[in-house]
C-alpha positions in Angstrom: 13.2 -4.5 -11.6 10.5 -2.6 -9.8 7.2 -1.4 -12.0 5.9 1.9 -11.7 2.4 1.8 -9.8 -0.6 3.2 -11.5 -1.8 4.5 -8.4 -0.4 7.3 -6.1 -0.8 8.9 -3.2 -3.6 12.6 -3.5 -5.4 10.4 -6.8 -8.8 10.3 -6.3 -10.3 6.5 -7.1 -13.3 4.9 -7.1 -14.0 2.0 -5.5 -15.1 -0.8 -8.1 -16.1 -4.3 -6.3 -16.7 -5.3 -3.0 -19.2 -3.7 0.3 -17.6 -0.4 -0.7 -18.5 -0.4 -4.5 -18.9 2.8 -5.9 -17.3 4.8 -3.1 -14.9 7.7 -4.2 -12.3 8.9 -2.1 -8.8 10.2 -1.8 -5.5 7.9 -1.6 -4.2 8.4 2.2 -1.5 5.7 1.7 0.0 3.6 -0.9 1.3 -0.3 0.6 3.3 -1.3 -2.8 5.0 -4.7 -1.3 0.9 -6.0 -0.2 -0.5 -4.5 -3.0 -3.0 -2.6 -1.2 -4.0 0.8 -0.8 -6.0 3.4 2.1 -7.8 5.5 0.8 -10.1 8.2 3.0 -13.4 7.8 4.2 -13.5 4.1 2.5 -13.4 0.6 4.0 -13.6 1.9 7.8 -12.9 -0.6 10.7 -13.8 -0.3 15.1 -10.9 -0.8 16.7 -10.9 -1.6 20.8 -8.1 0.3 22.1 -6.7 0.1 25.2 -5.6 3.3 27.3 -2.0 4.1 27.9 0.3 6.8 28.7 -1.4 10.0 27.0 -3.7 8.4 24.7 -7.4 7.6 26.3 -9.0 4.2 25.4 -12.3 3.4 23.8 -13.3 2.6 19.9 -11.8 4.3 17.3 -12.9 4.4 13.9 -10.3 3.9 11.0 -9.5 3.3 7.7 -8.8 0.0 6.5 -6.5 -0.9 3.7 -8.3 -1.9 0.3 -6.6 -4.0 -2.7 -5.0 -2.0 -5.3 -7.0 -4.6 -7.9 -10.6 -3.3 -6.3 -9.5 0.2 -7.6 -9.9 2.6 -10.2 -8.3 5.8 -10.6 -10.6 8.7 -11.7 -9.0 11.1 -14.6 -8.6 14.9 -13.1 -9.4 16.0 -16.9 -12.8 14.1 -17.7 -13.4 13.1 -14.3 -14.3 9.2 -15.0 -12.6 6.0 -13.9 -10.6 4.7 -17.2 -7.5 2.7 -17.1 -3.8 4.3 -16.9 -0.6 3.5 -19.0 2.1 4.9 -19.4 3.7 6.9 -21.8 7.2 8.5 -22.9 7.3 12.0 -23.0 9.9 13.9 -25.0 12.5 14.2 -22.3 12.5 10.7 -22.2 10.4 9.9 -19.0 7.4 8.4 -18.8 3.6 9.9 -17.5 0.7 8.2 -16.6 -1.8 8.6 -19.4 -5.4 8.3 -19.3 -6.6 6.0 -22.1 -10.2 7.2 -22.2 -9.9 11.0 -22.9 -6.0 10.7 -24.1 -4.9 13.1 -21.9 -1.6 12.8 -19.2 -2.5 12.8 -15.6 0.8 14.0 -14.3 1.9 17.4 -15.5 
């Protein structure tokens, strides 16, 4: 059985070990099979490339993907990184739920 990620794509996280510690920024992509997320404006890489047809060569700058694990997600209601669970609404699915203010994220 596949488990529900804590993290989706539009959250806004905060980057919480590594070069990029403390970085906020906007989830571009989610990678569930690696585990690993991109998220804008964080972790940015050079990369040579070579021109060809109808793109031009040269360095281009780009997001990089980051570990899932190096990530917290910050709550829309207090605007602080907490942790996420999830709960069971009344209709019988489940929300992710911020633990630190006790409010649900998705509504």
């Amino acid at each position: 059985m596949k488990s529900k990620l804590k993290i989706k794509k539009d959250d806004r996280v905060l980057v919480a070990t590594g070069r990029e510690k403390g970085k906020v920024g906007k989830v571009l992509k989610v990678i569930p099979d690696k585990g690993r997320v991109i998220v804008e404006k964080v972790n940015m890489i050079k990369r040579h490339t070579k021109a060809g047809g109808s793109s031009q060569g040269g360095i281009v700058e780009k997001e990089a993907p980051l570990a899932m694990s190096n990530l917290r997600v910050l709550c829309p209601k207090c605007n602080e990184p907490g942790r996420v669970s999830r709960q069971e609404l009344s209709d019988g699915k489940t929300a992710r739920y911020c633990k630190k203010c006790d409010e649900f994220m998705d509504s």
